[in-house]
VOPA-179702 format. One line per 8 residues: number of its first residue (from 1); their letters; for each residue x, y, z of C-alpha. Coordinates in steps of 0.001 Angstrom, whole numbers, always signed. Layout:
<recs>
NUM> a> X,Y,Z; ...
</recs>
This chain:
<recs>
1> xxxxxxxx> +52350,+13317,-4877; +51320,+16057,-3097; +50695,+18516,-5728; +47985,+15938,-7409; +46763,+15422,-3849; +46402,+19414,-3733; +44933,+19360,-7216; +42315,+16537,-6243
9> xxxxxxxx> +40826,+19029,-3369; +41223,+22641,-4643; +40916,+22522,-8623; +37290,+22343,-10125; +38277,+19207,-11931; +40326,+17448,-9366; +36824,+17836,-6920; +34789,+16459,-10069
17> xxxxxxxx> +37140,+13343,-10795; +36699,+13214,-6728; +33165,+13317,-6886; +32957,+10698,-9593; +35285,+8541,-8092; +33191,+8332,-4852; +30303,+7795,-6081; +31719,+5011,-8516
25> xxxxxxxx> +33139,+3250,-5183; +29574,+3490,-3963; +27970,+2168,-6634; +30706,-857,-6819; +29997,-1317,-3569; +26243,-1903,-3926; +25848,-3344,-7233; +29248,-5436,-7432
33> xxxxxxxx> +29527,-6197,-3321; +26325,-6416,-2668; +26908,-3936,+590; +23413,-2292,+1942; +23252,+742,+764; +23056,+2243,+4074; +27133,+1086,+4979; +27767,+1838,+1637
41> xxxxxxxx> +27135,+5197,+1601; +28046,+5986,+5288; +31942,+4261,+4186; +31662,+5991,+913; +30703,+9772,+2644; +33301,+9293,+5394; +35905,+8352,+2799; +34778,+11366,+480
49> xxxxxxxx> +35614,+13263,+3273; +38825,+12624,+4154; +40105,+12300,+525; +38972,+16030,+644; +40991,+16850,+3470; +38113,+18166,+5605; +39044,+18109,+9353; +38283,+15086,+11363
57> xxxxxxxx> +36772,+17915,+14102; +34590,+18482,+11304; +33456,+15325,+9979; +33011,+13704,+13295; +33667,+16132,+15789; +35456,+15739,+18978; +35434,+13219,+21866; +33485,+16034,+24168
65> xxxxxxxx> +31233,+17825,+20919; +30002,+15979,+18037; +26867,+17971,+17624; +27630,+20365,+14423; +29597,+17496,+12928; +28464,+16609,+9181; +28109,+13068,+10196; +25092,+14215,+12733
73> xxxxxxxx> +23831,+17349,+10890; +23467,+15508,+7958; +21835,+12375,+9292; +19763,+14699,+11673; +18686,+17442,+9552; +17118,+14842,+7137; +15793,+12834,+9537; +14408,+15726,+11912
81> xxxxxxxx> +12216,+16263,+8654; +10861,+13139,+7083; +11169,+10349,+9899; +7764,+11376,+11551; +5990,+11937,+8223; +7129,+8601,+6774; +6123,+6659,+10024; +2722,+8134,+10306
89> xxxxxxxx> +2076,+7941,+6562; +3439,+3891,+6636; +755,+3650,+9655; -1926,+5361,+7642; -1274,+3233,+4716; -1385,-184,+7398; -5025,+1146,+8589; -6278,+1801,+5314
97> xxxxxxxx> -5443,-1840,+3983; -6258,-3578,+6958; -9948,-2426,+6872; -10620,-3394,+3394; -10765,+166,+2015; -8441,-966,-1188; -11393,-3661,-2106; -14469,-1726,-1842
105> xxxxxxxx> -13091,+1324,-4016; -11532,-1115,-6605; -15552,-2851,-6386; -16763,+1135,-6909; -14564,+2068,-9761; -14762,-1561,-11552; -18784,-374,-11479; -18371,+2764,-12465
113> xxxxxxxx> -16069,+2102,-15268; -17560,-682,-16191; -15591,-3985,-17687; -14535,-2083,-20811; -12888,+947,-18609; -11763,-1607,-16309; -7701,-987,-16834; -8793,+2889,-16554
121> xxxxxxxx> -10633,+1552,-13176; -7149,-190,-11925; -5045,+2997,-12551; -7079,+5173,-10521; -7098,+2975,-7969; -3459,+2533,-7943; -3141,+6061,-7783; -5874,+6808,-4683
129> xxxxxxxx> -4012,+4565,-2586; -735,+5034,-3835; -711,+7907,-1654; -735,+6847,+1728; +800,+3365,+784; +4402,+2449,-250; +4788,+938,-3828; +5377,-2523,-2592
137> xxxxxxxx> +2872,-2707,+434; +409,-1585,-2722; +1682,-4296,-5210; +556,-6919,-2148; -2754,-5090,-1465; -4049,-4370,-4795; -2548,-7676,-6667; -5336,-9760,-6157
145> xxxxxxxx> -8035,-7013,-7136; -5947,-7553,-10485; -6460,-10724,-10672; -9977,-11170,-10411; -10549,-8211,-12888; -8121,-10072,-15304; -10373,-13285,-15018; -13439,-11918,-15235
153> xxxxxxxx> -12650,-9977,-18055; -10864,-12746,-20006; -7703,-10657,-21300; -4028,-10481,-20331; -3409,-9863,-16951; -649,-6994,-18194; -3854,-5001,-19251; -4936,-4144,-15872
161> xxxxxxxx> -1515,-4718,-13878; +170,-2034,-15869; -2113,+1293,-15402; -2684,+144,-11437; +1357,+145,-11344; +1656,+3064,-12885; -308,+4377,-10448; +1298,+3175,-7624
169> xxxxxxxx> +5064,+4622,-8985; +3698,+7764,-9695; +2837,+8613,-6358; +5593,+6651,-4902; +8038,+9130,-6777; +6217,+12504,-6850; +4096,+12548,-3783; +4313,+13275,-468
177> xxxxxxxx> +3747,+11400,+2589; +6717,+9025,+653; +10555,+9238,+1029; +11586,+10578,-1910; +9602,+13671,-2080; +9651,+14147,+1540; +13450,+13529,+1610; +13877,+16515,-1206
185> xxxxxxxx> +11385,+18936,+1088; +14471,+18545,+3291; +17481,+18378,+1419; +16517,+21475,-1258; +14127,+23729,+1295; +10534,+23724,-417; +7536,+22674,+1243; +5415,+19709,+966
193> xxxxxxxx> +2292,+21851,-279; +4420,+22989,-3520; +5518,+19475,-3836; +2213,+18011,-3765; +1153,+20325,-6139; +4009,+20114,-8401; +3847,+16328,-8099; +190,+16044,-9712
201> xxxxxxxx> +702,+18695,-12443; +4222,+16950,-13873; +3167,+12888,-12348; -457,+12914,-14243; +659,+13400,-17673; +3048,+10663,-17111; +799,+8195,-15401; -1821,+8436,-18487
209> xxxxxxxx> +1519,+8281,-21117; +2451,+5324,-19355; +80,+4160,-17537; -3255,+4391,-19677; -1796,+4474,-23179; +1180,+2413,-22823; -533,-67,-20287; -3433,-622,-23329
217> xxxxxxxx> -1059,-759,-25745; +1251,-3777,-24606; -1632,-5470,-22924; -2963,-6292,-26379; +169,-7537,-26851; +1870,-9858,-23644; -784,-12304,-23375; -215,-13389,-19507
225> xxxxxxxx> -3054,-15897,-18300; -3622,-15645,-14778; -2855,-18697,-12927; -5571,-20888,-10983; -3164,-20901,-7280; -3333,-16584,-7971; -6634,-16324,-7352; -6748,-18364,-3941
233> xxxxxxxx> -7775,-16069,-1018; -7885,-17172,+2313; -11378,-17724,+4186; -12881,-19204,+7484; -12985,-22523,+7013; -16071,-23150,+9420; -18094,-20728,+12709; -18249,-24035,+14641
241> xxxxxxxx> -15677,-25421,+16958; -12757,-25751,+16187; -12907,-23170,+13354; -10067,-21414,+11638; -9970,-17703,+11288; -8567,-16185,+8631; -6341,-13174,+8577; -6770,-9794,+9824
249> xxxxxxxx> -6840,-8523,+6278; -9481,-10624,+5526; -11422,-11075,+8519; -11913,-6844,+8173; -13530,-7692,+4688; -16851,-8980,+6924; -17593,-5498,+7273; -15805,-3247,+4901
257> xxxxxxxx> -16120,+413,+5344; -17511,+2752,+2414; -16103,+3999,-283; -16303,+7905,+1059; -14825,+7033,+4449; -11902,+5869,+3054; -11934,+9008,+245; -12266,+11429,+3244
265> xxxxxxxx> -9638,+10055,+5367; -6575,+10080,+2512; -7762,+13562,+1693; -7479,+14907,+4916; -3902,+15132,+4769; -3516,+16627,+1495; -6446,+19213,+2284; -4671,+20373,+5577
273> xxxxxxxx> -973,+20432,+3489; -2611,+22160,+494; -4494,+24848,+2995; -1308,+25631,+4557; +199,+26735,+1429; -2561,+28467,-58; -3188,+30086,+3230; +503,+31365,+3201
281> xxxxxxxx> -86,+33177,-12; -3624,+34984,+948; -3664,+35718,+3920; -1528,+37782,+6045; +1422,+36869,+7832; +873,+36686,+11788; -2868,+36390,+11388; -4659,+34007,+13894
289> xxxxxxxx> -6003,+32119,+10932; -2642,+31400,+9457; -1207,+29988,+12010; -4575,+27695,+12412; -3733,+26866,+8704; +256,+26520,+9490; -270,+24267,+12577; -2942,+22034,+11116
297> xxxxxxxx> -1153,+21996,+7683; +2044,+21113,+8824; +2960,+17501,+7499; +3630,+15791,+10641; +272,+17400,+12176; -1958,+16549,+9392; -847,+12713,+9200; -1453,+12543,+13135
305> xxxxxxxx> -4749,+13712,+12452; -5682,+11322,+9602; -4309,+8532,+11614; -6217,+9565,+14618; -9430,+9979,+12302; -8440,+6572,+10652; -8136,+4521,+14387; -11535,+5775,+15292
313> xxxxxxxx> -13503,+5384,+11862; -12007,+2699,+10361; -10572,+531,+13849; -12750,+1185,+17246; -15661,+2281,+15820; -15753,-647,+13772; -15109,-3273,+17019; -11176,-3199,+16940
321> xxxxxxxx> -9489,-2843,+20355; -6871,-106,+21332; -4297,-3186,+21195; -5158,-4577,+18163; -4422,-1301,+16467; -1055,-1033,+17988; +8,-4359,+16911; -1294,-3333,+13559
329> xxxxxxxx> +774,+408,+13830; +4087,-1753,+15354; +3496,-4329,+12709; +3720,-1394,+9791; +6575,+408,+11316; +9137,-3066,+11430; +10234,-2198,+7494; +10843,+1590,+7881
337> xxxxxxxx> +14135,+1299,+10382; +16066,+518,+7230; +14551,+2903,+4962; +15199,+5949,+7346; +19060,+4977,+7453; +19226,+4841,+3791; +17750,+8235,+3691; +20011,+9493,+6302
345> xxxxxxxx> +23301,+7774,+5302; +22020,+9519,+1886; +22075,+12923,+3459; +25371,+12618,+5143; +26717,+11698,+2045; +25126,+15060,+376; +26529,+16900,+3182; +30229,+15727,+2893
353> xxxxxxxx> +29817,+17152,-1423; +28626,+20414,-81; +31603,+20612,+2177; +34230,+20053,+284; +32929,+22770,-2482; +32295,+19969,-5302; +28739,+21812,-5473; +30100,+24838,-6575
361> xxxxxxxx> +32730,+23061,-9002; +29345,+21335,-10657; +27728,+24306,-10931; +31241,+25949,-12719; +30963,+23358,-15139; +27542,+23438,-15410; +27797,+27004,-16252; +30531,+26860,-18634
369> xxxxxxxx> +28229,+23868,-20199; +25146,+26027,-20193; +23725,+23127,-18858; +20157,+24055,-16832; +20726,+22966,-13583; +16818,+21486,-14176; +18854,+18973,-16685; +21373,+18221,-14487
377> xxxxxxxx> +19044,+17323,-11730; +17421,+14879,-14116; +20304,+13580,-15717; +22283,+12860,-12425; +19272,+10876,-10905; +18927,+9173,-14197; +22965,+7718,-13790; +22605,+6733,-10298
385> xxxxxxxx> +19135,+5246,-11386; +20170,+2914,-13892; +23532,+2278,-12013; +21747,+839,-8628; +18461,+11,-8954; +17377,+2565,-6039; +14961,+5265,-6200; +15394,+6368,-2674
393> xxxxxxxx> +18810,+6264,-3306; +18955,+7943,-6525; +17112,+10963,-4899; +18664,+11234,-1867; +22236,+11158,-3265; +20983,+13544,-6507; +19108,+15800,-3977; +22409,+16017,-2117
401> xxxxxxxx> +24602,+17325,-4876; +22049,+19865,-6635; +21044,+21568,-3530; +24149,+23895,-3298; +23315,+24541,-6647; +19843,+25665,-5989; +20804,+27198,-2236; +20980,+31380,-2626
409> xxxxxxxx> +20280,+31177,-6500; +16801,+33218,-6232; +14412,+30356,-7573; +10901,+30457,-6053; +9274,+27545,-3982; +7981,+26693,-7347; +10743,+26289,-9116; +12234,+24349,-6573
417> xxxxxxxx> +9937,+22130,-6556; +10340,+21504,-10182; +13498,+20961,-9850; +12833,+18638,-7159; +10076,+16656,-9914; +13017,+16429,-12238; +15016,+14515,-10010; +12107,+12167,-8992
425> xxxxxxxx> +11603,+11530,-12668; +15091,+10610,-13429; +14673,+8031,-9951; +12608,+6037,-11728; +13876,+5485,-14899; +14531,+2306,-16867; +13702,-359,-14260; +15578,-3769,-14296
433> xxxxxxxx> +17401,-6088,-13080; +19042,-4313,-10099; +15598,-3061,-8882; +13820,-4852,-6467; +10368,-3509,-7873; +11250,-5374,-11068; +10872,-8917,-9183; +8149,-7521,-7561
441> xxxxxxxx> +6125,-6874,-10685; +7681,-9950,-11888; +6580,-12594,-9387; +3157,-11173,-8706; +2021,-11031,-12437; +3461,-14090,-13998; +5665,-12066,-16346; +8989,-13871,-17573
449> xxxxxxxx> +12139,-11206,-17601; +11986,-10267,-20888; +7966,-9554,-20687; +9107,-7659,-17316; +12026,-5632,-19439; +8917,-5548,-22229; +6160,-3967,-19905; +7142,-2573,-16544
457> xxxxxxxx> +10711,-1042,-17414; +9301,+746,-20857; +6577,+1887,-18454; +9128,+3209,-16090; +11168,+4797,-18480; +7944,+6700,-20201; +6494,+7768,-17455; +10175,+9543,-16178
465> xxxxxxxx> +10733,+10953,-19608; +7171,+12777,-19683; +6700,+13884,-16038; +10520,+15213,-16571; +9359,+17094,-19838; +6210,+18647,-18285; +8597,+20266,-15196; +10986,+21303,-17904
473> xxxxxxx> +8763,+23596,-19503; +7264,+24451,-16516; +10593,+25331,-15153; +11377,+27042,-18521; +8507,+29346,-18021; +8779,+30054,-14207; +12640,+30026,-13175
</recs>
């Protein structure tokens, strides 16, 4: 007994069967049990670690000291990095919707486009505001801008849902201010600049596979009408007495803001993030300009201006009080307490395989395999993928076991961050049942499950395959 307990934690492929094993209990837990992924991986990471033999001192600490446990370095190193960035992007994302910005640019582009490049119109719109807005808060903004567009221009509503999804996922996996990509700044050490840029050059070519060409493709061919009760938008009923005032949301469409304003404000994040990077490069280190660039660049800073920007320009500038806008900021905020666990349960769990050396056995094998560790990134967050239905997940927990594998190796911020694109691309893969976003795109555009498994999970699955094969050659060439 003891000499295949001694096997389990010291031989390379006793720590790989007790890798696997783990995360095949975690994956039971949250497909088969049901458990929230959070518990699940906070049981599963605890268990890891004492299957491994690590020291209770060590996982946990001690009654007095618990501060360089892995329990709170790995929740807090993660969450030290991304929680600030993910609530101020969720808040920017709250002020952007709530003053009508996604309906006057979707108005713009439909005009500019006109109805022919209308699908063209809805992709580019899901990818402007994909960026400060999660995936499903977009599906719920932008849904209705579908619908009109799919009954004025008399064709299935897949046509225009599919680029304008596309849109949305791209960003959601590739681009910072959202978890994923922030959560992999963290967990593998590059910064948010190289992931942004990263992001666009491996996410476009996928978007336009998937989006564009695949979106035109199978709307020609899943006819969905859009139903009649769709289309209903709330209104005030009457100005007299006794009238009833519609929502906030569409109360703010009385006076929308332009279609610049809201252009200016999401690129004032990514201008200050990019500018810090650049600014690293060029200019020299200790310079009173670069650390004007560094301090205004840095993530959390640049979102707290945007969001500052966006209260003024968008809230009391247009007649919105100071209170209003914090029930609107407190309002946004309710869904993230969950997400940020997930994350950091994720983290921990990364921490514990680091610990107990299973990196380095992965990277033995992977060696002996001549496996590049780019296609081992992918291929891991493809498994967990498919297996539970969770991006976040999938990245987190993938992020987690490749970084010892990246840590000392040499690779520049760029091919880090390629690295980091591979395993967002394999996060997204194959969409279905076990994904929430599946009933999402589901319910809100009348698709049955087999026009779901038809439209939105082939989309999925070709827009991971290409953005995975554009960082693989890039990677090829640069690490």
């Amino acid at each position: 007994m003891s000499a295949a307990v001694d096997w389990l934690r010291t031989s390379t492929p006793g720590l790989l069967v007790l890798c696997g094993l783990a995360i095949a209990v975690l994956l039971l837990a949250i497909i088969r049990y049901k458990l929230e992924p959070f518990v699940a991986l906070l049981l599963t990471g605890l268990a890891l670690a004492l299957a491994a033999g690590l020291p209770v001192s060590q996982i946990v600490g001690t009654a007095l000291k618990s501060g360089d446990s892995l329990l709170e370095t790995g929740f807090g190193s993660i969450l030290g990095h991304i929680a600030v960035i993910i609530g101020l992007g969720t808040v920017l994302g709250a002020i952007l919707e709530r003053s009508g910005g996604a309906d006057v640019l979707t108005a713009r582009l439909l005009k500019l486009f006109g109805p022919k490049g209308a699908p063209v119109a809805m992709g580019v719109v899901g990818l402007i505001f994909g960026i400060p807005v999660f995936f499903d808060i977009g599906i719920f903004v932008l849904a209705p801008l579908i619908y009109v567009a799919a009954k004025r221009g008399g064709k299935s509503l897949v046509l225009y849902a599919m680029p304008m999804v596309a849109g949305l996922s791209m960003t959601h996996a590739f681009l910072p201010p959202h978890p994923g990509p922030v959560a992999l700044g963290g967990l593998l050490g590059v910064s948010l600049g190289w992931l942004i840029l990263m992001g666009l050059v491996c996410g476009l070519p996928g978007f336009v596979a998937a989006g564009l060409v695949w979106g035109s493709y199978i709307g020609k061919r899943v006819h969905v009408e859009v139903p009649d009760e769709f289309l209903v938008r709330p209104e005030r009923v009457s100005d007299g007495p006794g009238a009833t005032a519609a929502p906030e949301s569409a109360r703010t469409l009385e006076k929308p803001p332009s279609v610049s304003l809201i252009g200016l404000i999401i690129a004032i994040p990514l201008v200050l993030i990019l500018g810090a990077t650049f600014g690293s490069q060029l200019l020299d280190a200790g310079s009173k300009p670069l650390q004007v660039l560094t301090f205004l660049g840095t993530p959390a800073v640049a979102l707290l201006i945007a969001v500052l920007v966006a209260f003024y320009l968008l809230g009391v500038r247009r007649g919105s009080t100071v209170q209003e806008l914090g029930e609107i900021t407190a309002e946004s905020l309710r869904p993230v307490g969950m997400l940020l666990l997930v994350v950091g349960a994720g983290a921990f769990f990364g921490k514990v395989i680091s610990a107990t050396g299973i990196g380095n056995a992965l990277a033995h094998t992977m060696s002996e395999a001549g496996l590049p560790v780019i296609v081992l990134a992918y291929l891991i967050s493809c498994g967990l993928r498919i297996a539970q239905g969770s991006a976040t997940v999938a990245i987190v927990t993938t992020g987690g076991i490749v970084a010892p594998l990246v840590a000392g190796q040499g690779y520049s911020q760029m091919a880090i961050a390629l690295i980091a694109m591979a395993i967002a691309a394999g996060s997204i893969i194959l969409s279905h049942v076990n994904d929430g976003g599946f009933w999402i795109i589901s319910k809100f555009f009348n698709l049955t499950v087999k026009q779901t498994l038809q439209t939105w999970t082939v989309l999925e699955t070709i827009l991971s395959v290409v953005s995975f094969a554009v960082s693989a050659v890039l990677f090829a060439i640069v690490g």
